[in-house]
C-alpha positions in Angstrom: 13.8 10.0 5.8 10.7 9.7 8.0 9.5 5.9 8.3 5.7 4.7 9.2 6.1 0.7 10.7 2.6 -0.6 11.1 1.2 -4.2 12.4 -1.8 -5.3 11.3 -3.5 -9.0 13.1 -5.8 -10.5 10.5 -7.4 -13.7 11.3 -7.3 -15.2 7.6 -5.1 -17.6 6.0 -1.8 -16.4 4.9 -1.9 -16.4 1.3 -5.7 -14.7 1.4 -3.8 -12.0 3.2 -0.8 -11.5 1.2 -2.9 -11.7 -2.2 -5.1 -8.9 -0.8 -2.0 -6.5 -0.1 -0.8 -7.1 -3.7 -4.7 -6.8 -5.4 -5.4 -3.3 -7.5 -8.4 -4.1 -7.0 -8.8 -4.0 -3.2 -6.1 -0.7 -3.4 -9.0 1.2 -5.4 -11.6 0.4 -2.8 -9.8 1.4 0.3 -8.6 4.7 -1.8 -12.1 5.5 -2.8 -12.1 8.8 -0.6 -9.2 9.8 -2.7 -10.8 8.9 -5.8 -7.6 6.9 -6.9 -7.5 4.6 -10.1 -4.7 2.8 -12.0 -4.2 3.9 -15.1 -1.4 2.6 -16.3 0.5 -0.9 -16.3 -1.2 -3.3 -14.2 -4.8 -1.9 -13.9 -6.4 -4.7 -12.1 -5.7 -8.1 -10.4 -2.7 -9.3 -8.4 0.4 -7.3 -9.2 3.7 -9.4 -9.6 7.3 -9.0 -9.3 8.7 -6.5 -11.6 5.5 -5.1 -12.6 4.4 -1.5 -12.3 1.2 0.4 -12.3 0.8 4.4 -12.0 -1.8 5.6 -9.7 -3.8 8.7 -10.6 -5.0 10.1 -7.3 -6.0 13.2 -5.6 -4.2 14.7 -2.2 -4.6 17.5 -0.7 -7.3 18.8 -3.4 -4.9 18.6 -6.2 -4.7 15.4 -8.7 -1.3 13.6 -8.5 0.2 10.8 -10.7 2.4 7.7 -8.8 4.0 5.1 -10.5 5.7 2.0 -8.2 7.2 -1.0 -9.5 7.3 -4.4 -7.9 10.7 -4.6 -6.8 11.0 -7.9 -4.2 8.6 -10.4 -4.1 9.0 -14.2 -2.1 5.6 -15.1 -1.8 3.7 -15.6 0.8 5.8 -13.8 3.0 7.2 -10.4 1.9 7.4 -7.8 -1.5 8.1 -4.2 -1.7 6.9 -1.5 -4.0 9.0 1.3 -4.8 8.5 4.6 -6.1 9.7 5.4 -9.8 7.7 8.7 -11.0 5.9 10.6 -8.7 5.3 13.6 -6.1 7.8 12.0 -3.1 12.0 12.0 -4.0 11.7 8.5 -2.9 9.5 5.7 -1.3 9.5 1.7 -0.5 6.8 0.0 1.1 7.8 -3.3 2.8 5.1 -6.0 2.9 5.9 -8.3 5.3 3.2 -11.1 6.7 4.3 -13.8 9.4 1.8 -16.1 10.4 1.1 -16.6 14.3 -1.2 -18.6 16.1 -4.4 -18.9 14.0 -3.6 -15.4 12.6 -1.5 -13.4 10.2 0.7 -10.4 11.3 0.7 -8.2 8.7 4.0 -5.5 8.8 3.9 -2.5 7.0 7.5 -0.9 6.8 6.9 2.5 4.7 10.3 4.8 4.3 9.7 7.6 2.1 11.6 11.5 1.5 9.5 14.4 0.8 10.0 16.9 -2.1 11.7 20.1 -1.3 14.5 19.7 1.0 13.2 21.9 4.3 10.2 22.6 3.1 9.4 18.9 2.8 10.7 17.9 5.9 8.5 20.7 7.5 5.5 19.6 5.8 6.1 15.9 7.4 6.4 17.0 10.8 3.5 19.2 10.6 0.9 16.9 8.4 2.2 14.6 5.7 3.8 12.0 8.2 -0.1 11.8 9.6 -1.6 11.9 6.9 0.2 9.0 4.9 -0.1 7.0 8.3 -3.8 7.2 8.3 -4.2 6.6 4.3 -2.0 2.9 5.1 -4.5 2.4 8.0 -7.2 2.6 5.8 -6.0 0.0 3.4 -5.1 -2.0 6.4 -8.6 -1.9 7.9 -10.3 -2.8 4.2 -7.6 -5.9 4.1 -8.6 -6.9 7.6 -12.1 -6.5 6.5 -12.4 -8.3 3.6 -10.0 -11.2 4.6 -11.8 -11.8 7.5 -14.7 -12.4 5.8 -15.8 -14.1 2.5 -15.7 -10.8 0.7 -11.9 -11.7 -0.2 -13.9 -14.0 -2.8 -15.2 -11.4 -4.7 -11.4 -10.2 -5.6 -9.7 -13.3 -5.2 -10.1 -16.5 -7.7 
């Protein structure tokens, strides 16, 4: 089961930063490229613990439906989305955020198992491992972006 860990330093308060990781909103605009949108459960605004949305994106030049579910949630400090329907056997993303010094560490803890036994596990070591490593950077950098600025505002009431 391949595993991504990622640390993120944002220079924002810690609750800007943990509401950004958990806003639909700000997921659609870092997954633009993708052309991802929720269309299903929550579509918009902060997600919460125990809620779901599905994810309608498209990888690899085929269209692919996700659904994840809120699973753990201790605000400000930590949740986890998990995988119930979708492309992967299995994934959960750990959110974790400690703050430090005038800034927030933001940990990103992503286990996942590919589809298709040896095939899958092929595919990671050749592309998919990259390629979901670069798609959680992404997301990382438009956080960072937007809660060190005031364009956090514009999602965030």
């Amino acid at each position: 089961m391949p595993t991504i860990e990622l640390q993120t330093p944002i220079k924002a308060s810690i609750e800007v930063v943990f509401d950004l990781s958990r806003s639909i909103d700000l997921h659609k605009i870092s997954t633009q490229h993708t052309y991802e949108e929720a269309i299903a459960g929550v579509t918009s605004g902060l997600i919460e613990l125990g809620e779901s949305v599905s994810w309608r994106a498209r990888h690899f030049g085929i269209y692919q439906k996700l659904t994840s579910r809120i699973t753990a949630f201790d605000k400000p400090y930590y949740f986890v989305d998990e995988m119930e329907k979708g492309i992967f056997d299995s994934f959960k993303h750990e959110h974790i955020f400690k703050q430090m010094e005038g800034q927030v560490l933001m940990v990103d803890v992503f286990d996942y198992s590919s589809p298709l036994g040896i095939l899958g596990k092929f595919a990671d070591f050749l592309f998919l491992k990259n390629y979901m490593e670069k798609l959680l950077k992404k997301r990382n950098e438009v956080i960072k972006q937007f809660a060190e600025s005031n364009r956090w505002r514009e999602l965030l009431n």
